[in-house]
DRENZAMI-598382 format. One line per 10 residues: number of its first residue (from 1); their letters; for each residue x, y, z of C-alpha. Coordinates in Angstrom, 1 decimal. Layout:
BEGIN
NUM = a = X/Y/Z  ... $
! end
This chain:
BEGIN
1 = xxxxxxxxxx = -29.9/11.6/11.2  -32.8/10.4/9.3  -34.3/9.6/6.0  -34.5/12.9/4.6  -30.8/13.9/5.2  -27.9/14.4/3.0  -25.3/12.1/4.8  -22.6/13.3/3.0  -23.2/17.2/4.6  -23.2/18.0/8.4 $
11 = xxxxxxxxxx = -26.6/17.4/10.1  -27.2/21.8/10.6  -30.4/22.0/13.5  -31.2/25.1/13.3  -32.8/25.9/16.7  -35.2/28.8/17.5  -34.8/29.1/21.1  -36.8/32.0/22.5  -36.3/35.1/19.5  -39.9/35.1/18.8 $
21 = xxxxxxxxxx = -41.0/36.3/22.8  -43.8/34.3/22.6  -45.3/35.6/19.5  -46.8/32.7/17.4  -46.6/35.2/14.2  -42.5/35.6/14.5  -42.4/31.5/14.5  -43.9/31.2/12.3  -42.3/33.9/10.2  -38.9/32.0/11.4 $
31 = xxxxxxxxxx = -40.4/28.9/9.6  -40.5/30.6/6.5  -36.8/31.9/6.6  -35.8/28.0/7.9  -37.5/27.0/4.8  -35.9/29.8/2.3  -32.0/27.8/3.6  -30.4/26.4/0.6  -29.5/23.7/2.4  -29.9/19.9/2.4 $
41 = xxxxxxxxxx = -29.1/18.5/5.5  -30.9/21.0/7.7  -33.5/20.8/10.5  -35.6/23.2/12.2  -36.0/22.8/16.8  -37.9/24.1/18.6  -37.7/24.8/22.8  -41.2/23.8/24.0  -42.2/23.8/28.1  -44.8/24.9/30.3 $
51 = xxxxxxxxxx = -44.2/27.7/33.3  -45.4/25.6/35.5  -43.8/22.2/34.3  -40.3/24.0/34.2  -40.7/26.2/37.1  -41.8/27.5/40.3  -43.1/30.8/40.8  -40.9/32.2/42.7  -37.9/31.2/39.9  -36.9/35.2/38.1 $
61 = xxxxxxxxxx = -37.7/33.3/35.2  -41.2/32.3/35.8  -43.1/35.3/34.2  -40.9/34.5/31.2  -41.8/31.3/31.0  -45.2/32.2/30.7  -45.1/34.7/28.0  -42.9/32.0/26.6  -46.0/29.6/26.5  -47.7/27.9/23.6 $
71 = xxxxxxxxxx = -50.7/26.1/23.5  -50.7/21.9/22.3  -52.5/23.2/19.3  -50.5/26.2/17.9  -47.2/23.6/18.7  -48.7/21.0/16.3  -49.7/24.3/13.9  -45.7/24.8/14.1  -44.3/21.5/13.6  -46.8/20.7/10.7 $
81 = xxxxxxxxxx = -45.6/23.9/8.5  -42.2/23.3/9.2  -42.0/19.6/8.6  -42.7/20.3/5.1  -38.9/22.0/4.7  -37.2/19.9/6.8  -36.5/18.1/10.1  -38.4/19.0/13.1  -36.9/18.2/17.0  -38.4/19.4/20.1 $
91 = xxxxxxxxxx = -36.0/20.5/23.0  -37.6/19.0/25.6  -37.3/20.4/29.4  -40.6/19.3/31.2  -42.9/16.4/30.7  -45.0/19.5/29.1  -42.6/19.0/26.4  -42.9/15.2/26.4  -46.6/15.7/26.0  -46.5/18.0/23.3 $
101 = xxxxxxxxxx = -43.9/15.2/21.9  -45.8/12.7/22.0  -49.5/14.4/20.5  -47.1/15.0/17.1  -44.8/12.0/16.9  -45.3/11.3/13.5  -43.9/15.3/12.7  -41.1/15.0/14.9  -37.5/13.3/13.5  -35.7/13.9/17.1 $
111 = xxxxxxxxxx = -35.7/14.8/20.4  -33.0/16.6/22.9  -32.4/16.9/26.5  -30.3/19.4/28.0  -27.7/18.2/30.3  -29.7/20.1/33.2  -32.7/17.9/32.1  -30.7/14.3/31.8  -30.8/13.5/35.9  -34.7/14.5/35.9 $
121 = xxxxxxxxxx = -36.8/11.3/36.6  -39.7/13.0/36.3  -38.8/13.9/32.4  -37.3/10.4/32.0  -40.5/8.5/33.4  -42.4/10.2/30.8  -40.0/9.9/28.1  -39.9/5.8/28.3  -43.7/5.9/27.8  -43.4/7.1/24.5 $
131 = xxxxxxxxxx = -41.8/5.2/21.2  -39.2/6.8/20.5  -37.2/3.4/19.2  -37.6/5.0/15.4  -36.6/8.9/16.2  -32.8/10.3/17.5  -32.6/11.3/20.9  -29.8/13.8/21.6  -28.4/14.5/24.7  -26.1/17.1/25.4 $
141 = xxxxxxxxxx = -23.4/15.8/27.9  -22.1/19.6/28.9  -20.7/19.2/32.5  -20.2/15.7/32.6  -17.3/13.5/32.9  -16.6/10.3/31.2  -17.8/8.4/33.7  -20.6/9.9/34.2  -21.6/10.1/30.4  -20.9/6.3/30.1 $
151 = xxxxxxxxxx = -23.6/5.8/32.6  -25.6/8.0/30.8  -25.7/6.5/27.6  -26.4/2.9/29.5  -29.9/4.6/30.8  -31.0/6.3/27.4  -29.8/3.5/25.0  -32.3/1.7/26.7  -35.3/4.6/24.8  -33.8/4.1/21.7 $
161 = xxxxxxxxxx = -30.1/3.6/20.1  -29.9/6.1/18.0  -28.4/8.3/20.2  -25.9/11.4/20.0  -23.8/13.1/22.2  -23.6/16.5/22.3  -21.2/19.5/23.5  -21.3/23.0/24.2  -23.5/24.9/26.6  -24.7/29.0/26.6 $
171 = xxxxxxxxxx = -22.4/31.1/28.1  -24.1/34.3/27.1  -22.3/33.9/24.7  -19.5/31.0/25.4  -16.0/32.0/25.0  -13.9/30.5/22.7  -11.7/28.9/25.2  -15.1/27.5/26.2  -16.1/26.3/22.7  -14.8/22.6/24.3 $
181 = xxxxxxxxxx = -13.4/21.2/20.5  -11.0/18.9/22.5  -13.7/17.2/23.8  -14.7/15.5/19.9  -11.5/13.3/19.4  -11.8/12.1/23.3  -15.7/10.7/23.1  -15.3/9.6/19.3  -12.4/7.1/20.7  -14.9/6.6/24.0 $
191 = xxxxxxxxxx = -17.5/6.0/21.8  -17.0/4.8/18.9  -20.8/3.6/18.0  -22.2/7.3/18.9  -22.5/10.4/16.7  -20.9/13.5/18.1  -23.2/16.8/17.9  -21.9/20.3/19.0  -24.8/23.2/20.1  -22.6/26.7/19.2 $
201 = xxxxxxxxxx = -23.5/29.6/21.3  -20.4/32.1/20.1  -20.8/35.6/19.6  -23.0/36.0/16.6  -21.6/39.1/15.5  -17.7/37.4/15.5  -15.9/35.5/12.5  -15.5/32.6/15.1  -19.2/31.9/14.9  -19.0/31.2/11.2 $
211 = xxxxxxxxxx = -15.7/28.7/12.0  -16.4/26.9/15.1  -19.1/24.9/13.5  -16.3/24.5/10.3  -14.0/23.3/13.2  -16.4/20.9/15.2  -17.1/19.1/11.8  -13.5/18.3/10.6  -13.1/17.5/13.9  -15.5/14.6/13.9 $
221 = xxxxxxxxxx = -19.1/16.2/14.5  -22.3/15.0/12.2  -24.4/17.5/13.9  -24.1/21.2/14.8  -26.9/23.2/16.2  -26.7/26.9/16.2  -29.6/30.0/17.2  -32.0/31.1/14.6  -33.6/34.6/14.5  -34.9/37.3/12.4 $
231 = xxxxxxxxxx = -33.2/40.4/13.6  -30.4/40.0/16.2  -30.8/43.8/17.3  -34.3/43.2/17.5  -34.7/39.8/19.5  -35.7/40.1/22.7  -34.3/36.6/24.0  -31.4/34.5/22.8  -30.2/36.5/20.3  -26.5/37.0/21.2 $
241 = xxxxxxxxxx = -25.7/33.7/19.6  -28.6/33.5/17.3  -27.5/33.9/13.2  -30.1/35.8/11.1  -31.3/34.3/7.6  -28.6/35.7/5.5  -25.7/34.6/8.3  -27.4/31.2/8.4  -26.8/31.2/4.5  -23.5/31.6/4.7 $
251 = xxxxxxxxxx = -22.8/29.1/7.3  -24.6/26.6/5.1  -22.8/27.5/2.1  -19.3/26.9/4.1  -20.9/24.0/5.5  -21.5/21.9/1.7  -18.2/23.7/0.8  -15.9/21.7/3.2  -18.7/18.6/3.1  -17.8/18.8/-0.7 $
261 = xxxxxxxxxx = -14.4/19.1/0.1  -14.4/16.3/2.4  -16.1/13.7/0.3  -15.1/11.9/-3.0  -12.9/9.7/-4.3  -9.2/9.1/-3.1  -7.6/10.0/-6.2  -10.0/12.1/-8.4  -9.9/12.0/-12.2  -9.2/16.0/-11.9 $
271 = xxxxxxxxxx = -6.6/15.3/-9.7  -5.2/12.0/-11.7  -5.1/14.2/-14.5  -2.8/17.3/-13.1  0.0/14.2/-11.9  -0.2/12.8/-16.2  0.0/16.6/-17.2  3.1/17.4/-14.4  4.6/14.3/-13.2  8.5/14.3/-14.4 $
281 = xxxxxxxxxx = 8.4/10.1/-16.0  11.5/8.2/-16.0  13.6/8.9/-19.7  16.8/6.6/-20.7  19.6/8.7/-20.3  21.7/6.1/-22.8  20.4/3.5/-25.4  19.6/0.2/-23.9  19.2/-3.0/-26.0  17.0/-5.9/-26.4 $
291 = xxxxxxxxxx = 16.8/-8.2/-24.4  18.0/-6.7/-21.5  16.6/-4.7/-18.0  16.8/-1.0/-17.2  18.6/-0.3/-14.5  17.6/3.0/-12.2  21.2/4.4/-12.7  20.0/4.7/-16.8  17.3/6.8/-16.2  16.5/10.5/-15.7 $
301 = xxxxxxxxxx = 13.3/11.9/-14.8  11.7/14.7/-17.1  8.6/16.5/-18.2  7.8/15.1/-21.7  5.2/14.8/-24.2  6.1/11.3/-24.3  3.9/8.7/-22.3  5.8/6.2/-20.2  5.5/4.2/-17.0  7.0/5.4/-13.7 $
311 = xxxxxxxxxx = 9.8/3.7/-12.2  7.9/1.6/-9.9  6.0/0.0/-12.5  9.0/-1.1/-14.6  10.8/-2.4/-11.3  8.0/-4.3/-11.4  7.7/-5.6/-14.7  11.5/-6.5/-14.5  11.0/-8.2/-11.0  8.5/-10.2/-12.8 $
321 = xxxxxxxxxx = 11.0/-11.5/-15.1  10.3/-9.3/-18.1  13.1/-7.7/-20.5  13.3/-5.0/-23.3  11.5/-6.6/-26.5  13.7/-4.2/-28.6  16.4/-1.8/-28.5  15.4/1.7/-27.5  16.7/5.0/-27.9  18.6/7.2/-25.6 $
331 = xxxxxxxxxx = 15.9/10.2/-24.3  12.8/7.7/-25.1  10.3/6.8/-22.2  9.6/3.8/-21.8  5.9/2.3/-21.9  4.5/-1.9/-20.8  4.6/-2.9/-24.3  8.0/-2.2/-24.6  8.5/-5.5/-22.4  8.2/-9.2/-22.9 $
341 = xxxxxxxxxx = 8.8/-12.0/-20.4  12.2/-13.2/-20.8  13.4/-17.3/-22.0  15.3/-18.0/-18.8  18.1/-21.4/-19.3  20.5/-22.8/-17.6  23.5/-23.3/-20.0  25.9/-26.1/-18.9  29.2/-25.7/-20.1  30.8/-29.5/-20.7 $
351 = xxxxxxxxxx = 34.1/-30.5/-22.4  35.7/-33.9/-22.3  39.1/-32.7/-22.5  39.8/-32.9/-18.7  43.5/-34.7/-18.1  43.4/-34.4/-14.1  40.4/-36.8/-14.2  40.3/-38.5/-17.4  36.1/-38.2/-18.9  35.3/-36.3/-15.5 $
361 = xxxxxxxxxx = 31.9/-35.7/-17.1  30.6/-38.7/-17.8  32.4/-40.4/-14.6  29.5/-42.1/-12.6  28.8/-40.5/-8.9  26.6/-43.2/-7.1  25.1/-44.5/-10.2  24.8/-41.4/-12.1  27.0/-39.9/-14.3  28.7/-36.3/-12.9 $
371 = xxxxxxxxxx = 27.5/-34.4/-15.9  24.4/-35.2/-15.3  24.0/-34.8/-11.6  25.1/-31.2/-12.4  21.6/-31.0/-15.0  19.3/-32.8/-12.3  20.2/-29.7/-10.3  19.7/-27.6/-12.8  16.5/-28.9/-13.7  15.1/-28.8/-10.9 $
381 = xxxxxxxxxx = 15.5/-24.7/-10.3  12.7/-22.6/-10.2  12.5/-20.1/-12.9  14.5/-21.7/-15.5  12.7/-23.0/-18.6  14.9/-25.1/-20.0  18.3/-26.7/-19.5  21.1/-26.9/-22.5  23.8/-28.7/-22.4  26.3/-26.7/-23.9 $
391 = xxxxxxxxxx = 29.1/-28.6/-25.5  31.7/-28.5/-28.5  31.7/-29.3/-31.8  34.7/-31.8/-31.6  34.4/-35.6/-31.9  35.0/-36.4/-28.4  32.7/-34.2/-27.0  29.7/-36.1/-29.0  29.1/-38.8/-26.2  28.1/-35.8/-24.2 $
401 = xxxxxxxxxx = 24.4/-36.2/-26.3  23.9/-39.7/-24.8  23.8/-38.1/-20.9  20.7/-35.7/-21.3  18.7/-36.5/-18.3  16.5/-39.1/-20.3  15.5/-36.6/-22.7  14.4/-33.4/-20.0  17.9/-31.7/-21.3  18.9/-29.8/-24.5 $
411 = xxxxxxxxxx = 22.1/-30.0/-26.4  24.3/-27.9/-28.2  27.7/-28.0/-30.0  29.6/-25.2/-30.7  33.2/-23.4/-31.2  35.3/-25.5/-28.6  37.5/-23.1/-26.9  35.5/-19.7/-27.5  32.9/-20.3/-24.5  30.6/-17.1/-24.8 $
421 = xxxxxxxxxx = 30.7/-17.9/-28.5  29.4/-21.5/-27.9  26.8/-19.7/-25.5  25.8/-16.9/-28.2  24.8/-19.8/-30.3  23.0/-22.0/-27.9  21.4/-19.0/-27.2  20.2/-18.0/-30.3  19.3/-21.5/-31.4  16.9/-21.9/-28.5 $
431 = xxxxxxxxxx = 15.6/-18.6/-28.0  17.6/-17.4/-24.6  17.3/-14.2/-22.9  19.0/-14.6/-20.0  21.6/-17.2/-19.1  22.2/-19.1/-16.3  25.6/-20.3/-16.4  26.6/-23.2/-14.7  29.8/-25.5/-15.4  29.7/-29.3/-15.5 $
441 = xxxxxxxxxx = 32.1/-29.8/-12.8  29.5/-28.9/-10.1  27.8/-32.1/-9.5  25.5/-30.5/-6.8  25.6/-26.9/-7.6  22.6/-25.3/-5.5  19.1/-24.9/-7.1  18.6/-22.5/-4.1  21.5/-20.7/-5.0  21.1/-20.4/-8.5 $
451 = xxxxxxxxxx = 17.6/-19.4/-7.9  18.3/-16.6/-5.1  20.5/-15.1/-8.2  17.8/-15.3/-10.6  15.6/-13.3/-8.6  18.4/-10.7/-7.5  19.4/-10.4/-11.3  15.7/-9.3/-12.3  15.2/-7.3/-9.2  18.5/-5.2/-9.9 $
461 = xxxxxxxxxx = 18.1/-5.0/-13.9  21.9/-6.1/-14.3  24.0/-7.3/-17.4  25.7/-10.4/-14.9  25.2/-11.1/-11.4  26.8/-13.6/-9.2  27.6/-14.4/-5.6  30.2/-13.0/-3.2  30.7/-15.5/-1.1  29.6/-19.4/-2.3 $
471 = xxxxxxxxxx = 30.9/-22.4/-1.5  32.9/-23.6/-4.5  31.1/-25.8/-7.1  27.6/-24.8/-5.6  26.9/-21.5/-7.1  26.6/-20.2/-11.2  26.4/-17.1/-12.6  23.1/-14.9/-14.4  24.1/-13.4/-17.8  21.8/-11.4/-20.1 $
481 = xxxxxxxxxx = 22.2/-13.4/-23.6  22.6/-9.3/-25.1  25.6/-9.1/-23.3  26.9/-11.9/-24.4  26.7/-10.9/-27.5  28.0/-7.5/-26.9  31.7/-9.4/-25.8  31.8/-10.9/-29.5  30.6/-7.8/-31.1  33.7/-5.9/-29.3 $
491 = xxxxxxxxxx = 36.0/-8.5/-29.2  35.1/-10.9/-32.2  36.0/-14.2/-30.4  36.4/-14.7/-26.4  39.5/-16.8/-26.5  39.9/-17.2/-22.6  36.1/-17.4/-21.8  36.3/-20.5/-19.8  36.7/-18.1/-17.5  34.2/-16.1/-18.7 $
501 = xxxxxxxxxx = 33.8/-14.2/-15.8  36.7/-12.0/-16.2  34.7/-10.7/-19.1  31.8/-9.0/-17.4  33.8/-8.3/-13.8  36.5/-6.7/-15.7  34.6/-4.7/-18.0  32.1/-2.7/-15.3  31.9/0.1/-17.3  30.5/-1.6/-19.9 $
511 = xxxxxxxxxx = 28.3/-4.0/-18.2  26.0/-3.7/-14.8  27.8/-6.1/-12.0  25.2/-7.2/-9.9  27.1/-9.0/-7.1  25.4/-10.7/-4.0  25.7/-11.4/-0.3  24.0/-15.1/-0.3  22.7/-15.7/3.2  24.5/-17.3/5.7 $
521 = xxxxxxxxxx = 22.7/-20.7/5.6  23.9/-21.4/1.8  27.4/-20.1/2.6  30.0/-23.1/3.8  34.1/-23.0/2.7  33.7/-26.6/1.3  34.5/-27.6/-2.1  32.3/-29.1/-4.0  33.7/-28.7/-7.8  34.9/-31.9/-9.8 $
531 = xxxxxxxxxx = 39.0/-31.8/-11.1  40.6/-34.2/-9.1  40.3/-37.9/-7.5  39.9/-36.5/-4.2  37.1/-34.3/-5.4  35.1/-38.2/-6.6  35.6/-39.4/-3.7  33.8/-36.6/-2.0  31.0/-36.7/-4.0  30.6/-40.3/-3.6 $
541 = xxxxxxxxxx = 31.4/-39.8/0.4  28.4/-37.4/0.3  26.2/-39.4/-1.5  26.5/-42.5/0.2  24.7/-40.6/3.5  21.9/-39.5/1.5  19.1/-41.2/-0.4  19.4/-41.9/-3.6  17.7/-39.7/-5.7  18.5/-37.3/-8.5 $
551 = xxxxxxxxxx = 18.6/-33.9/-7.0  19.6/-32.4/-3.3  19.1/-29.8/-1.5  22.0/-27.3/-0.4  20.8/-28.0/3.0  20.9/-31.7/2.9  24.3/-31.1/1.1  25.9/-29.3/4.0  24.4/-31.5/6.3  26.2/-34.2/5.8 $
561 = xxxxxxxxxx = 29.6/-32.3/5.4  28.6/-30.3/8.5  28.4/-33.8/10.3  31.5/-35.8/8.7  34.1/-33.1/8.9  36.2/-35.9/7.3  34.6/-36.0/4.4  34.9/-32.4/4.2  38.9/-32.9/4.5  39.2/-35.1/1.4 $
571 = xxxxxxxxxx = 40.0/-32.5/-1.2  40.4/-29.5/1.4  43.8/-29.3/0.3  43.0/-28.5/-3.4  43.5/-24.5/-4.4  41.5/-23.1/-7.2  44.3/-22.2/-9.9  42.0/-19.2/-11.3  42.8/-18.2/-7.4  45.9/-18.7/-6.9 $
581 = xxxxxxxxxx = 48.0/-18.4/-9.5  49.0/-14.6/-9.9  50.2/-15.1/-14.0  46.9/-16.4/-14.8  45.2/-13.8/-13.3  47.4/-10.8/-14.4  47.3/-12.2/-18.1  43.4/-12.9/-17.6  43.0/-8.8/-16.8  44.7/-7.8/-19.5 $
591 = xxxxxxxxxx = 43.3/-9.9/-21.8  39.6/-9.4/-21.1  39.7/-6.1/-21.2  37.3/-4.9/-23.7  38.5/-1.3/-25.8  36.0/1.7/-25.6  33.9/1.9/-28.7  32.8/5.0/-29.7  29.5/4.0/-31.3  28.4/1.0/-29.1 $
601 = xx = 24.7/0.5/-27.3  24.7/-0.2/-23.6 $
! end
């Protein structure tokens, strides 16, 4: 409560009260044990008043009062020997005691009133004429409601604002039930500027007077004052409540005890070093290779001597679009180095063998050739470093090079039937991680499609991910280059991968499916996928309401087709063959079925 106290330990006022009967040789002898407590944040009060400032003479008390008595000087005698081990406060009950408060001003660290004393005008007048803007002034609020306490702060915040409220009154001794602990939490939340004292009066000779003062201070209290005395057997006032020396002791000792338990940092290192020693860390429970994300359903969770990462912190990492930077090892941890952020592309798969619509790919849609209204869309998703334009090696297939999007687009030839083949070695010509595939015949396939797959694909740590429930020609597939790889390694070519995703959905055992809800605003049952003349003439339709420009938005897509339901009808007749037609699909499940290998890496 002032300079000289340890803030991080309860404020202990140790008060004298009346043990010494008037005998300025046992306060002083009191002064001396106060100064023997090993204690930091302690201060020393005493009760002054005058017999006939207190009382009348026909009060039972009177004579007492008068033994009680202490000269101006022996008071300022007291306070000077005490101030020298600690905090002295006066308990004030007469405007004696304001006197004797104001001769010694420069001794005294703070003053309290009783809550018998708080309504006394006579006490308050001669309160305001001294300074007391610099010292605490505690009140004790024992009796009082809310209401009545709130107006009581108003009239002494206007002697000084440091000011505390404080419970508990003497019973002789108070009960337990009396201690009044539920009072804390209700004036710290009424309150919230003021400190919160408690004045203990239990039986000193009971465990509870050791814990009530443990209590009050968990419970919110800076300040707890309890009795002081020499010999409780021997004192021949106050000393029910009153702790002797050694009992004083021990309450201080508790006291730093829970203060120290009570304060430091939120984690300590003593603490951060038990959770390194004990803490079970995530460990592969198979192989996993480069270039690809661990998903939770791969890892156990062990005591080791190994260091690794917890599981949050490689979600992360993945989330953040990072990926193995090597293979590792069944029953290894796994640790930040072991990741590297992965070479995102879009891969656009091209041929110009189409014979429903002769050179589909470079057929113009309003100004702008189809293939490359599919890589405008693709080049304008976030995420994706670069955009390859994947076609074959054949000499047909070579005017594909002239339609690269001025330049912004890569290009690749490679085997002309085996699709994943031509994708291993785009991949590994440009440095590709992860794959987003996307076929030419999607003029306007969705940026905010192919992008809300991106993310879900690093989020989930899958080998493929793709959409439940897109419009056709608007949505691609995310493919981790490794697992790409993995299909030739099984297979040694991918003869029917133009519909290469029979080779990841058909294989789930081998590779983690990642499939997703889109939401509903980039779901439609349009078509939007380039095979037929009706399909043009949709495109062209579409375009003709929209500005020219060389990318759109799903939403300005829709839009239009939302709004011209005969547009919409143009090609709504058209079935998907990979759909429809039962041969095709039973031959496709048979046929991209990959064999169990003994000795492959997941």
């Amino acid at each position: 409560m002032n300079k000289t106290t340890d803030r991080s330990l309860p404020y202990l006022i140790c008060e004298l009260a009346n043990t010494h009967a008037g005998d300025a040789a046992a306060v002083e002898e009191l002064i001396d044990a106060f100064a023997g407590l090993d204690y930091a944040g302690k201060a020393i009060k005493f009760q002054v008043f005058g017999a006939d400032t207190i009382a009348l003479p026909d009060f039972p008390w009177y004579g007492v009062y008068q033994q009680l008595e202490f000269d101006p000087a022996t008071w300022s005698r007291f306070f000077d020997r005490a101030s020298a081990h600690g905090d002295v406060w006066v308990d004030a009950f007469d405007v004696y005691g304001i006197e004797i408060i104001g001769r010694n001003l420069n001794l005294i660290a703070g003053v309290k009133l009783q809550s018998s004393v708080l309504e006394n005008e006579e006490v308050l007048s001669a309160l305001r004429m001294i300074d007391l803007s610099s010292k605490s002034l505690l009140i004790n609020v024992s009796g009082f409601d809310l209401d009545q306490i709130s107006g009581l702060v108003d009239v002494f915040r206007t002697i000084t604002e440091r000011l505390v409220l404080q419970i508990g009154f003497q019973g002789y001794p108070t009960a337990i039930e009396d201690t009044a602990l539920q009072k804390i939490p209700i004036l710290r939340a009424a309150f919230p500027d003021l400190q919160i004292g408690m004045a203990d009066h239990a039986d000193a000779g009971s465990d509870f007077a050791q814990l009530a003062p443990v209590y009050a201070y968990l419970a919110g209290c800076s300040s707890i004052e309890k009795h002081f005395c020499l010999n409780r057997a021997e004192a021949k006032y106050d000393g029910y409540s009153a702790l002797q020396a050694d009992e004083m002791q021990r309450l201080c000792h508790r006291l730093a005890d829970l203060a120290q338990a009570r304060h430091g940092l939120f984690v300590s290192a003593s603490e951060q070093n038990y959770l390194e020693k004990s803490v079970q860390v995530p460990v592969l429970r198979v192989s996993q290779l480069a270039g690809s994300q661990i998903p939770l359903r791969d890892l156990m969770f062990r005591r080791t001597a190994q260091k690794g990462i917890s599981w949050p912190q490689i979600h992360t990492l993945q989330s953040q679009g990072m990926i193995l930077s090597g293979d590792r090892p069944a029953l290894g941890t796994i640790s930040a180095e072991h990741f590297r952020p992965a070479q995102v592309a879009c891969i656009v798969a091209c041929r110009m063998k189409s014979s429903r619509l002769p050179r589909k790919a470079i057929l113009p849609i309003a100004g702008i050739s189809s293939v490359e209204r599919c890589l405008y869309q693709c080049l304008s998703t976030q995420g994706v470093g670069q955009v390859i334009l994947a076609t074959s090696t054949l000499d047909e297939d070579a005017v594909l090079s002239e339609h690269l999007c001025s330049g912004a687009v890569r290009f690749w030839a490679g085997d002309p039937d085996d699709v994943i083949s031509r994708y291993v070695g785009a991949c590994d010509h440009h440095g590709v991680d992860v794959v987003v595939r996307v076929t030419a015949d999607c003029p306007l396939v969705s940026s905010e499609i192919l992008e809300t797959l991106l993310d879900s694909h690093f989020h989930s740590g899958a080998d493929y991910t793709a959409a439940t429930n897109a419009a056709v020609g608007t949505a691609g597939e995310v493919i981790n280059a490794s697992a790409l790889r993995l299909v030739i390694e099984r297979l040694g070519r991918a003869p029917h991968s133009e519909y290469m995703t029979w080779y990841f959905r058909n294989n789930p055992e081998l590779f983690r499916i990642n499939l997703v809800d889109l939401p509903r605003e980039l779901v439609r049952n349009y078509r939007l996928t380039l095979d037929h003349p009706e399909d043009l003439q949709l495109f062209e339709a579409v375009l003709a309401h929209l500005e020219p420009k060389t990318a759109y938005t799903l939403a300005e897509v829709f839009g239009v087709l939302d709004s011209h339901p005969e547009i919409a009808a143009l090609n709504a007749h058209i079935e998907l063959k990979y759909v429809v037609d039962q041969e095709l699909i039973a031959m496709l499940n048979e046929k991209t079925r990959i064999p169990p290998h003994p000795d492959a890496k997941r």
